[in-house]
TORVORO-573983 format. One line per 4 residues: their letters; for each residue y, x, z of C-alpha. Coordinates in Angstrom, 3 decimals. Layout:
<pators>
A	Y X Z | ...
</pators>
This chain:
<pators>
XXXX	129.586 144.495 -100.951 | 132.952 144.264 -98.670 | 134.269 147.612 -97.104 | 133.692 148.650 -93.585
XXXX	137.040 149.404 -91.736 | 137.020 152.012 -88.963 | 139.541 152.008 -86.661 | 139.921 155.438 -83.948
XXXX	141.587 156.237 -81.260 | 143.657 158.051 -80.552 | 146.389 159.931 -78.051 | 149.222 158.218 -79.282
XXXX	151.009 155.387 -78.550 | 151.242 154.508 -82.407 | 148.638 152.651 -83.982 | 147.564 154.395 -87.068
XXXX	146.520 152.609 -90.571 | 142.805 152.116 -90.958 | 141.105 154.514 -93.006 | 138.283 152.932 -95.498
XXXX	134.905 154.485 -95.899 | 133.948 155.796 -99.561 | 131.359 153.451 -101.018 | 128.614 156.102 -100.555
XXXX	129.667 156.848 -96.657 | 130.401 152.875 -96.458 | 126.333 152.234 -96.967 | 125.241 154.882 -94.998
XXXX	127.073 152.909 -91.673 | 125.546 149.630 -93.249 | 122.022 151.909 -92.917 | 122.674 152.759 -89.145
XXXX	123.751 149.846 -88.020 | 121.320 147.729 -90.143 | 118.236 149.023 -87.077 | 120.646 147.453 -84.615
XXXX	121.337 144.307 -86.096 | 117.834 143.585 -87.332 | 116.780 144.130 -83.734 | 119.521 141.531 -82.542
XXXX	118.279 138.539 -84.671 | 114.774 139.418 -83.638 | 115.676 139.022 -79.792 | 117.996 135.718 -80.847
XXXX	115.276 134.488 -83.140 | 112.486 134.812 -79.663 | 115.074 133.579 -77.335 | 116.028 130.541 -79.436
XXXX	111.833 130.277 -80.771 | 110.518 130.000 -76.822 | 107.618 128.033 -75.944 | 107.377 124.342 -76.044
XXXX	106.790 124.738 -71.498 | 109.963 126.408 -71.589 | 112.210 123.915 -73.692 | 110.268 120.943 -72.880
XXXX	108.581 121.298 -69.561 | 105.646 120.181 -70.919 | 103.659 120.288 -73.671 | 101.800 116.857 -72.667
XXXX	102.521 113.810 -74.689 | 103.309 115.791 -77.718 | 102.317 112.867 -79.701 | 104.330 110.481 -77.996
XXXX	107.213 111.220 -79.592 | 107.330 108.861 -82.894 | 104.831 108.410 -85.411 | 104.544 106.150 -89.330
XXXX	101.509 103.907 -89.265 | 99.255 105.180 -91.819 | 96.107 102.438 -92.099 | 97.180 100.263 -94.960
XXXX	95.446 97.864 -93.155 | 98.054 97.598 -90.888 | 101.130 95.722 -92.317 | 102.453 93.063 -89.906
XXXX	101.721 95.003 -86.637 | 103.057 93.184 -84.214 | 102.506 94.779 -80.392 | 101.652 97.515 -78.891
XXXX	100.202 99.083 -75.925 | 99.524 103.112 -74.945 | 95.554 103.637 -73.975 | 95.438 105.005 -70.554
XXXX	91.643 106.492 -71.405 | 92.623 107.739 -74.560 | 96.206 110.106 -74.393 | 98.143 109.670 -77.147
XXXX	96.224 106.765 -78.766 | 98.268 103.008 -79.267 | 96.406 99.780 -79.507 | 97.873 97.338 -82.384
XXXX	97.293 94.547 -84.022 | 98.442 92.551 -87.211 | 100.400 89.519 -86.636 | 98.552 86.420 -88.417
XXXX	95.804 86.089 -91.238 | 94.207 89.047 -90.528 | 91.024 88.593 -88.010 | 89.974 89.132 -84.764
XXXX	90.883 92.925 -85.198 | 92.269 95.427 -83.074 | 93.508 99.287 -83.961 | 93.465 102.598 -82.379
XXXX	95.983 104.655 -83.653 | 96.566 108.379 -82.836 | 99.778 108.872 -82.426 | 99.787 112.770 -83.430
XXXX	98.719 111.866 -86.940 | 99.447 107.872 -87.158 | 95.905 107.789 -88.496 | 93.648 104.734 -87.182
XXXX	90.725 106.084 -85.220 | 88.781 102.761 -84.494 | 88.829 99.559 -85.661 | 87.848 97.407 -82.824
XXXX	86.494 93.805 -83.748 | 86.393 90.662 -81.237 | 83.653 88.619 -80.460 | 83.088 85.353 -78.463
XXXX	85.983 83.966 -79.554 | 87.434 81.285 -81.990 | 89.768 82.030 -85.324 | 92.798 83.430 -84.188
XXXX	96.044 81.813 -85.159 | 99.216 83.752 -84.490 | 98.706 86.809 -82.145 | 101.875 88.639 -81.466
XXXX	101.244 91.059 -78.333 | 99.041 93.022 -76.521 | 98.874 94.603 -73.066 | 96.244 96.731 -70.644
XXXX	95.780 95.596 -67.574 | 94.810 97.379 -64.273 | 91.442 98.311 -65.097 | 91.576 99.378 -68.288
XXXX	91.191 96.241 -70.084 | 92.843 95.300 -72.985 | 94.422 91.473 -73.327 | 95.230 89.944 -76.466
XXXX	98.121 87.215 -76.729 | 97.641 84.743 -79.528 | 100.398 83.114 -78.079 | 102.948 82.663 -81.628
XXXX	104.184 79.077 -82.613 | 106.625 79.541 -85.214 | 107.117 76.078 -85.493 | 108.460 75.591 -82.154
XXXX	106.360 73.816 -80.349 | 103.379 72.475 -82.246 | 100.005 73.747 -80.653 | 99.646 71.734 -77.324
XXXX	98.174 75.371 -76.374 | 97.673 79.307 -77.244 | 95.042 81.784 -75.859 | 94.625 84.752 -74.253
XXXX	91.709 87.624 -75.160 | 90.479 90.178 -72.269 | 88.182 92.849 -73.392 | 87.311 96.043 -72.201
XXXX	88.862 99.216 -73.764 | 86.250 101.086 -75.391 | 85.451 104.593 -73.773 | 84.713 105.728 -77.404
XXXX	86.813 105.500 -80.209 | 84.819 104.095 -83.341 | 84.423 101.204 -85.177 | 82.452 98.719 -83.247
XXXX	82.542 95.105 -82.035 | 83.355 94.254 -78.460 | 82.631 91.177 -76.962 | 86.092 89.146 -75.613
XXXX	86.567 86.527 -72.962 | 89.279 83.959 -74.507 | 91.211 81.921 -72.395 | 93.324 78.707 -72.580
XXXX	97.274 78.719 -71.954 | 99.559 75.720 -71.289 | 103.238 75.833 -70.145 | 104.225 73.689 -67.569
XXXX	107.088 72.717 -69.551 | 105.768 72.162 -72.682 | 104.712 73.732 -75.532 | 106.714 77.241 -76.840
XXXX	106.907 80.124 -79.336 | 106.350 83.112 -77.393 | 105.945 86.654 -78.751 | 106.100 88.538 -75.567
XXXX	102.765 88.914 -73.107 | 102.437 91.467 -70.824 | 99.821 92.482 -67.490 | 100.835 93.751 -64.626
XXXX	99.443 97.530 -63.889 | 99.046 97.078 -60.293 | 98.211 93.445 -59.432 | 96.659 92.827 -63.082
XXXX	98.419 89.057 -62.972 | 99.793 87.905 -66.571 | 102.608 87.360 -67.727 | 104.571 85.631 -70.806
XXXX	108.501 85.724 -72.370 | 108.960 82.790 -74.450 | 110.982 83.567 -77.506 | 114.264 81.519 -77.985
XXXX	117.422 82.540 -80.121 | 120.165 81.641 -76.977 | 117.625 83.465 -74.223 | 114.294 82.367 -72.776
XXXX	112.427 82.451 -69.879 | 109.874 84.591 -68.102 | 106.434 82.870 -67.414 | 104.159 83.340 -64.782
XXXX	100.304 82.795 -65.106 | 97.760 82.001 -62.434 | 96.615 84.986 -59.731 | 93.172 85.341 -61.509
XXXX	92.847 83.499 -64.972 | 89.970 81.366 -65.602 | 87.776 80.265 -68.881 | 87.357 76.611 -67.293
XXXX	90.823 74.930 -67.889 | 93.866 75.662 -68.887 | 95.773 78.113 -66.956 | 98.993 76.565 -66.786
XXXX	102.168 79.143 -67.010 | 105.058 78.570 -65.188 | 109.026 79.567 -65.579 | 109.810 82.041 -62.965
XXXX	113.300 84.172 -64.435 | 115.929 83.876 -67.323 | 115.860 86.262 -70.172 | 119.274 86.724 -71.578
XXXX	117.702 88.016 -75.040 | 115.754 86.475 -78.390 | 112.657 88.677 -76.774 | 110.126 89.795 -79.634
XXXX	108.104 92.079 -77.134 | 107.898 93.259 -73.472 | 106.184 95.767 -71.687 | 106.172 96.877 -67.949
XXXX	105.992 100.264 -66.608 | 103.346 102.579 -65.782 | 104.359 102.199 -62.104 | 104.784 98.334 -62.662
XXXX	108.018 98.698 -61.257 | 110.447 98.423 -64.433 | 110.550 95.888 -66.925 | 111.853 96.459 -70.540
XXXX	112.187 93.450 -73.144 | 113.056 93.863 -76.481 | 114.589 91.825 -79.447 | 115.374 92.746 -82.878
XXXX	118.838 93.564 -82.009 | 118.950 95.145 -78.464 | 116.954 94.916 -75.346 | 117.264 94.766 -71.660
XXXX	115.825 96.754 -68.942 | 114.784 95.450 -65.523 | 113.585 95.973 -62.235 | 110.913 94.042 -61.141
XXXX	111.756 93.213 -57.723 | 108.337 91.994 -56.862 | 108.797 89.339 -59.651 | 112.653 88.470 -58.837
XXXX	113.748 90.622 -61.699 | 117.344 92.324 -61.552 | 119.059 92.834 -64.503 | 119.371 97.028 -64.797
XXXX	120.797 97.599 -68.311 | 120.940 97.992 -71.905 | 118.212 99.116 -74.050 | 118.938 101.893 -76.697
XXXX	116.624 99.865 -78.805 | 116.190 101.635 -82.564 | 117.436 99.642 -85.589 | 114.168 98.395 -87.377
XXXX	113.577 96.096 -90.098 | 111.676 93.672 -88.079 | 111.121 94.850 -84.450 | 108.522 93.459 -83.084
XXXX	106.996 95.589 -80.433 | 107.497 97.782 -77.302 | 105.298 99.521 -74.752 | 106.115 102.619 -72.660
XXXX	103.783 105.836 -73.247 | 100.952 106.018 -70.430 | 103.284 108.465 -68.852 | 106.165 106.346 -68.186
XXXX	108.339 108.791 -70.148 | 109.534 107.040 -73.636 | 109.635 103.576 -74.833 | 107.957 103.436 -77.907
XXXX	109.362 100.888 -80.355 | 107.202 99.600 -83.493 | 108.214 96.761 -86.263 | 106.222 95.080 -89.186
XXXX	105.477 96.087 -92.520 | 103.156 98.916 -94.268 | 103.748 102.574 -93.190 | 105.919 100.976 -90.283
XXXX	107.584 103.826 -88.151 | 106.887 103.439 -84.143 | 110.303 105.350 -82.830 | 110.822 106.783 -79.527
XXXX	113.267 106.837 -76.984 | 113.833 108.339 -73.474 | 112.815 105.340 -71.036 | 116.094 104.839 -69.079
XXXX	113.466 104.707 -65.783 | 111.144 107.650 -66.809 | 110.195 109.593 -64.114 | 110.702 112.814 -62.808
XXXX	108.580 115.743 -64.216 | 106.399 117.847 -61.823 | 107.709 121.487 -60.858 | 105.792 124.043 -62.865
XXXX	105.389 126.041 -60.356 | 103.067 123.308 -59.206 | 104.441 122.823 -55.196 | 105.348 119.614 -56.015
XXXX	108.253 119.352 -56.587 | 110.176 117.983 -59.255 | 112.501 118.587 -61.782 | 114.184 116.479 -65.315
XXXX	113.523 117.634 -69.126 | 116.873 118.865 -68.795 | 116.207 120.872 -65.795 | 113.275 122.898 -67.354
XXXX	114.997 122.735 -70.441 | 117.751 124.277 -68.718 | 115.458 127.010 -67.245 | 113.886 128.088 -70.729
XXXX	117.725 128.588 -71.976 | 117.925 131.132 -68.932 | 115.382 133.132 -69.993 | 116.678 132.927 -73.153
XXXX	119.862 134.329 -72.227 | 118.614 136.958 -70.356 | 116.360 138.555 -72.982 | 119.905 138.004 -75.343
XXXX	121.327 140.070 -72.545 | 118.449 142.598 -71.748 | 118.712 143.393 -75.971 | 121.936 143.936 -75.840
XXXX	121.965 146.244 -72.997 | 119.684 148.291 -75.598 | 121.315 147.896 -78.196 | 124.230 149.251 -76.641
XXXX	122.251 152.205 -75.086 | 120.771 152.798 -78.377 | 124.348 153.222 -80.348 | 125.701 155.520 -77.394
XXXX	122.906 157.857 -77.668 | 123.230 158.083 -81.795 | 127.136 158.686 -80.780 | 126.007 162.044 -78.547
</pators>
């Protein structure tokens, strides 16, 4: 046990030498002060322990923020989509020789909560994304080619989302895709929230090109998809915003984010995309806060990351205002600091009243 040096004051202009407490006195300050400095970690301990609404602004989307897939069924998923009827729940998918299978995960526990099987459709072949359109339905793109080129044509499933989450089978609408230029590999399907029409990023090592699918799709036909944009990236996966009004593609190395521009997409940045062993996937969480990146294997990790476009949170004082993370985050240190203060204002009280 180290000594305990007292130091008083006194008249004098010269300092005097400290004078050291006998061991028996020295524990008996260690016993009066030991109230007060119990009571101080308590008050630092609450301040720095505050409620999730106070750090956070929000304890929504708690589940959004990262999560291992746990369904050893799962071990090539390859997109992914957040479930607007179900918070917190992902739609995947394995990439090839798997079936005509679909997976809700929860993304609190990374535990599959329905296994969704299609029907009305053919063998699938290669799918490799997955997207919800407008009104919550969920489209399927078996859209892979990793020979570059050698199926004349891919397909598309619609379904609708299940309102309840357990196994069952679910009848799909599958429809034919062409590209006007030829036949791809493409990775990289996504719906648009608001006007529900498709879209496709075909996936090329030196940058690709973003395709453009008929207004309404049809089942009789082809529906032939068009080039509308560049992509300066080797896309694996793409996803638009809640709000439709951000696009973010990503690769295996890096991404890019865009603005949509009503189609004419602007170049907006850099993704801080997440090293992965094989990243395949991307889709923002239903609130338009993170983008939540996934990649193949069993037990993959989906990691998440502030969306560079996420939108401001709502005051919680609820007038409507609105506020960052930081912001409220910023507000729960305040209170912290000023119960830090308020104890030591007692603490201080406390020791000049033992003094009397």
């Amino acid at each position: 046990m180290g000594s305990v040096v007292v130091v008083r004051r006194t008249t004098s202009t010269r300092p005097r030498p400290a004078r050291r407490l006998n061991p028996r006195r020295e524990w008996q300050a260690w016993g009066m002060r030991r109230p007060f400095a119990v009571l101080a970690g308590v008050l630092l301990t609450g301040a720095c322990a505050l409620p999730a609404t106070a750090a956070d602004g929000s304890a929504e989307g708690a589940g959004d923020q990262g999560f291992t897939l746990k369904d050893p069924r799962i071990t090539e998923s390859s997109g992914l989509a957040a479930s607007r009827q179900h918070p917190g729940v992902y739609w995947t998918h394995n990439d090839s020789d798997d079936g005509p299978y679909l997976y809700a995960v929860d993304s609190a526990t990374g535990k599959t909560v329905a296994r969704i099987t299609l029907r009305g459709i053919g063998s699938p072949r290669d799918v490799e994304a997955i997207s919800i359109g407008p009104h919550d339905e969920i489209y399927v793109g078996d859209i892979g080619d990793n020979f570059g080129g050698r199926w004349p044509y891919v397909w598309i499933y619609r379904l609708p989302e299940p309102k309840k989450l357990t196994d069952q089978t679910v009848t799909a609408t599958q429809y034919v895709v062409k590209y006007s230029d030829g036949p791809r590999d493409a990775e990289s399907l996504l719906v648009h929230p608001r006007t529900g029409r498709v879209y496709i990023i075909d996936k090329k090592e030196d940058g690709g090109h973003l395709y453009e699918g008929p207004a309404t799709l049809s089942t009789s036909g082809a529906n032939v998809f068009k080039p509308v944009a560049a992509v300066d990236l080797w896309a694996t996966d793409a996803a638009f915003s809640p709000d439709g009004r951000h696009l973010a593609v990503r690769g295996y190395f890096g991404g890019i984010s865009y603005d949509w521009n009503g189609g004419r997409i602007q170049r907006k940045g850099r993704l801080d995309v997440p090293l992965q062993g094989q990243g395949e996937s991307v889709s923002y969480s239903a609130d338009g806060s993170k983008l939540m990146y996934g990649s193949e294997g069993a037990n993959s990790a989906v990691q998440a990351v502030d969306a560079p476009d996420r939108p401001a949170a709502k005051s919680p004082s609820g007038d409507g205002g609105s506020g960052s993370a930081a912001d409220k985050g910023g507000s729960g240190l305040k209170v912290g600091a000023v119960i830090v203060v308020a104890g030591a204002a007692v603490l201080f009280g406390l020791r000049r009243l033992r003094r009397r």
